[in-house]
C-alpha positions in Angstrom: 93.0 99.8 108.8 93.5 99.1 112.6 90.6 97.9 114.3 88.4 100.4 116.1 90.1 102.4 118.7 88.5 102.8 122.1 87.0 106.4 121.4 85.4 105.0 118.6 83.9 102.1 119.8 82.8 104.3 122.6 81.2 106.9 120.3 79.7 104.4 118.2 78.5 102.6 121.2 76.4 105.8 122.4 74.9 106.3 118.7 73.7 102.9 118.6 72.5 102.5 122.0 69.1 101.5 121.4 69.7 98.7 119.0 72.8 97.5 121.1 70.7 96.9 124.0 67.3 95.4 121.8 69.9 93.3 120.5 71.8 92.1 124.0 67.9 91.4 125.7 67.1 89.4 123.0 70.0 87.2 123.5 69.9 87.2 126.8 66.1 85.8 126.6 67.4 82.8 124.3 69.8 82.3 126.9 67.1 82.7 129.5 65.4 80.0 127.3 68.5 77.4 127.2 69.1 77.3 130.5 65.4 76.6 131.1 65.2 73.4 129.0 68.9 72.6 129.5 70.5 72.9 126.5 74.1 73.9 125.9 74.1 78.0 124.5 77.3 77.7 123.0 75.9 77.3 119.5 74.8 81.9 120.5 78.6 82.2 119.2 78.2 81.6 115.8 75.4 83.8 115.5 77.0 86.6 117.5 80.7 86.3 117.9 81.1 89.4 120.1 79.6 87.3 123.1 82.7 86.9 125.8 81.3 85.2 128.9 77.9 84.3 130.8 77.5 83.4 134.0 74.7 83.7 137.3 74.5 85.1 140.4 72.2 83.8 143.4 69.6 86.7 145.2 72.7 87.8 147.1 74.7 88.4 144.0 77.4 85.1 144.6 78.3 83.4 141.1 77.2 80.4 140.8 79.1 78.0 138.9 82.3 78.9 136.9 82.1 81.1 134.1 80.3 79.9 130.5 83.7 81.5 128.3 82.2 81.8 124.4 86.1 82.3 122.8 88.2 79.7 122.8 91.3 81.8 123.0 90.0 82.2 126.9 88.3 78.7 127.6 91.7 77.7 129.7 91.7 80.9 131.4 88.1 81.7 132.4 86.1 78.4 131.4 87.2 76.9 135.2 87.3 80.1 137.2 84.2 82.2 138.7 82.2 79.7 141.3 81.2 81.6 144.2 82.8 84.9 142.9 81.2 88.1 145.2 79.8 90.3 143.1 77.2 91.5 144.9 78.8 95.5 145.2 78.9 95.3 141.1 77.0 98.7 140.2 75.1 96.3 137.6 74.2 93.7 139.9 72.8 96.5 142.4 70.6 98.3 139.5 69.4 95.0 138.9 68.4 94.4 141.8 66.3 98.0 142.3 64.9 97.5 138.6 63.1 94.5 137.3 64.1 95.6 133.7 67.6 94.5 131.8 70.6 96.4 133.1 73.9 97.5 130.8 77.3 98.6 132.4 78.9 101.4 130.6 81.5 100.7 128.6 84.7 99.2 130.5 88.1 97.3 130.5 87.3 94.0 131.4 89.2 92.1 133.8 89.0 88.9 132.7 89.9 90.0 128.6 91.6 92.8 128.5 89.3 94.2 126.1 86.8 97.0 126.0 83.6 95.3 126.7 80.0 95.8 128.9 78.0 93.3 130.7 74.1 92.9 130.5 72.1 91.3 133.3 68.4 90.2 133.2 66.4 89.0 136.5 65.4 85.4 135.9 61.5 84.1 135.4 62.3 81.2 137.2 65.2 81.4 139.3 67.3 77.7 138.8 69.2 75.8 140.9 69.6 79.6 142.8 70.2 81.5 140.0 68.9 84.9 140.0 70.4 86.9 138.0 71.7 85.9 134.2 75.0 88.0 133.5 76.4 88.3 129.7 80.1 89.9 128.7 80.2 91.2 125.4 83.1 92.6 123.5 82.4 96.3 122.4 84.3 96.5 119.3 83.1 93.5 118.1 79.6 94.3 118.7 79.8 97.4 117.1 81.1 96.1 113.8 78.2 93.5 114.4 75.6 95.7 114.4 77.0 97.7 111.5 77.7 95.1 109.2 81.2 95.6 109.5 82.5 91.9 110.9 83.9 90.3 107.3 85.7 93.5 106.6 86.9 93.5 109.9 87.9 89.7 109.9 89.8 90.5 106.7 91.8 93.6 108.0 95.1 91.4 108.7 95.1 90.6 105.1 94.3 94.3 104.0 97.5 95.0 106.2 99.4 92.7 104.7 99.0 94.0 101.2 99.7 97.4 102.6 102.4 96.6 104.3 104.3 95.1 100.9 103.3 98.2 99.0 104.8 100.4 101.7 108.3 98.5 101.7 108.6 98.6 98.1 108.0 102.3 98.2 110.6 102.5 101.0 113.1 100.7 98.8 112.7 102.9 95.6 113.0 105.5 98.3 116.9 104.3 99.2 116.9 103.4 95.3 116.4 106.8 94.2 118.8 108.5 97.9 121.4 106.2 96.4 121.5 108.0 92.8 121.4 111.2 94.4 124.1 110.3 96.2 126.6 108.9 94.0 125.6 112.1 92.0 126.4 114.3 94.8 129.9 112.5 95.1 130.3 112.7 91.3 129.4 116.3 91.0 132.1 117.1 94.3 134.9 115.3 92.8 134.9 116.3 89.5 134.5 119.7 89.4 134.6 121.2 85.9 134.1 124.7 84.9 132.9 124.1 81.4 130.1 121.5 83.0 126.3 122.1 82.1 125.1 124.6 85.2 122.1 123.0 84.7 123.3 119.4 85.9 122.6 120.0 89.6 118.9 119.6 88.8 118.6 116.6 88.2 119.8 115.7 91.4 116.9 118.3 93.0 114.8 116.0 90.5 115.9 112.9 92.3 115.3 114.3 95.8 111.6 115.7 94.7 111.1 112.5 93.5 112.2 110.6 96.9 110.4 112.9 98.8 107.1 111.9 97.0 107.2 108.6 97.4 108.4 108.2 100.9 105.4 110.5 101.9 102.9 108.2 99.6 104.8 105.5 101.5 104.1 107.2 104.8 100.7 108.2 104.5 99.6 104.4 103.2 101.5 103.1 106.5 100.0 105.7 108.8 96.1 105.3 106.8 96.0 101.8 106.4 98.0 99.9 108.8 98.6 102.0 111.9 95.6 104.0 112.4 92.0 103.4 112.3 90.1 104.5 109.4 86.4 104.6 109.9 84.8 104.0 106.6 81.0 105.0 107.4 82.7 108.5 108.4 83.6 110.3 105.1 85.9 112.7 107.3 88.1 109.4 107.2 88.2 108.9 103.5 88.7 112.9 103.1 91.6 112.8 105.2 93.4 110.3 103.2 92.6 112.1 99.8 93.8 115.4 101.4 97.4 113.9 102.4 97.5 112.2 98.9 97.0 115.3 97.5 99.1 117.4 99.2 101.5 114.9 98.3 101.5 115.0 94.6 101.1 119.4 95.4 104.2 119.5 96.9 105.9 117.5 93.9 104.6 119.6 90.9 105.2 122.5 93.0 108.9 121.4 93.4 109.0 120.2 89.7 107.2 123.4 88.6 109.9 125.7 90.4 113.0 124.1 89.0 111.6 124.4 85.6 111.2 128.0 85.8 115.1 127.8 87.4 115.7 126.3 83.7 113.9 128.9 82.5 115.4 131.5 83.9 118.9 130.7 83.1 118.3 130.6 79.7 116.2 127.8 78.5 112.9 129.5 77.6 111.3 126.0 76.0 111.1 125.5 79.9 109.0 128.5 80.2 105.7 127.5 78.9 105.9 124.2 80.6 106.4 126.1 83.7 103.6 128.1 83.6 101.3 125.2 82.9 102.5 123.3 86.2 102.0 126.4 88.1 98.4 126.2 86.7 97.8 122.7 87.6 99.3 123.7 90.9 96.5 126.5 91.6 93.6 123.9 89.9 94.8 121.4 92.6 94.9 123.5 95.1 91.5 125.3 94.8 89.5 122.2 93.9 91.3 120.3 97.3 89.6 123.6 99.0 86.1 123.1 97.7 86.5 119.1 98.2 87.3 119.7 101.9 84.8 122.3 102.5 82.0 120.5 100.6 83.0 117.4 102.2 82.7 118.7 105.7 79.9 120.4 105.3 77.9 117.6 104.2 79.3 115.9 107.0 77.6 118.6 109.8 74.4 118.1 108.0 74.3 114.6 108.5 75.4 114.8 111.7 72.9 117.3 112.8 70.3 115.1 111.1 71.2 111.8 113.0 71.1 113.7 116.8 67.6 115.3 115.8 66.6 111.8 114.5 68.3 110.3 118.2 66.5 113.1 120.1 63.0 112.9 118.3 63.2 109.1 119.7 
């Protein structure tokens, strides 16, 4: 449940063009509008936390005045930084100057943040105190998660971690819990070998290991899913990943489970038999209704993608 990787944000950013930039020349007209009666814009942040910095350029494409920083974690950093900055060879600042419409940067790594971000400039109305040109940073992945509703679940993914995190290193433990019984077992079965012992007593360590196998791969997949990777949760290919490796987890442990019960079976303990056979059945159910889960699931997901690019195209 990382936050959004830079191919996302970056995919996402091109599928929600249109509303990105409606959204961005709005706020740069209220900024537009602040500066005009002089009021302090700084209140924008609240309403749109992905805003970085603002600042203006003269007709020649000079800053002027230090940066406006919206986050506090930069303030010290960027807030007294900026005057008289040259900016003038900026690709944005030159296509605003051969366009009278607002310009957009693709997306970049911002200097000044370290973060994936683009910049919006707008020609001013009435040029102040020679300022031309009205600049806005936003952050991407912030914006993004703005724009699709996604900013409380996003502001509660440390916590979602968190949880995670616990779960995964109790699993881990009953993982060395369980790789400690198998081997004090091991040890037991090595040094006291006995000729008249039950044949069938080295299964139950194969039970132990089958067992510590399964949970250190639930263990893994939950660390890997939820806390190290990013999981896009309006994408159902993300969600079907995580039920396939779940699955194929608990596969691999009746399969194990089913094949040492046929062992038992085989060497003469046929109320094993019928048991068996039935995990071998569940086995095959599993497995074929995974198949039709994946295939149905990506199928749907083509359709809906070939139904959001003809409604992007038709616009």
């Amino acid at each position: 449940m990382a936050r959004m990787s830079y191919i996302s944000s970056v995919e996402r950013y091109h599928e929600y063009e249109h509303v990105i930039h409606s959204l961005l020349e709005s706020i740069l007209m209220s900024i537009e509008d602040g500066l005009t009666k002089e009021r302090d814009t700084r209140y924008l942040i609240k309403q749109y936390p992905f805003l970085e910095l603002q600042y203006c350029l003269n007709a020649e494409g000079l800053q002027q005045g230090n940066n406006v920083c919206f986050k506090r974690a930069y303030s010290k950093k960027l807030g007294e930084s900026g005057n008289q900055q040259d900016l003038s060879e900026r690709p944005y600042f030159l296509n605003a100057k051969a366009s009278d419409k607002v310009c957009f940067t693709d997306p970049y790594i911002s200097i000044a943040t370290n973060h994936l971000c683009i910049s919006a400039i707008k020609e001013l109305k009435k040029p102040i105190n020679n300022q031309h040109y009205l600049v806005v940073d936003v952050s991407l992945t912030q914006l993004i998660e703005f724009v699709m509703g996604d900013t409380a679940r996003a502001n509660m993914s440390p916590y979602f971690k968190t949880g995670y995190g616990i779960i995964v290193v109790c699993l881990f433990c009953l993982v060395l819990f369980l790789l400690n019984i198998v081997f004090s077992d091991i040890y037991a079965l090595l040094t006291h070998v006995d000729t008249s012992s039950d044949p069938l007593e080295p299964f139950s360590i194969i039970i132990y290991i089958t067992l510590a196998l399964a949970v250190f791969d639930l263990g893994k997949t939950i660390l890997e899913e939820e806390i190290l990777m990013h999981k896009d949760i309006f994408r159902h290919s993300s969600t079907r990943r995580t039920i396939t490796r779940f699955i194929s987890t608990v596969l691999i442990a009746i399969s194990i489970e089913a094949l040492l019960t046929m062992f038992k079976a085989a060497l003469g303990q046929s109320e094993y038999l019928m048991p068996a056979i039935a995990m071998m059945l569940a086995v095959v159910g599993l497995l074929i209704a995974l198949a039709i889960y994946v295939y149905l699931g990506a199928k749907a997901e083509t359709l809906l993608m070939r139904a959001r690019l003809k409604q992007k195209s038709s616009k």
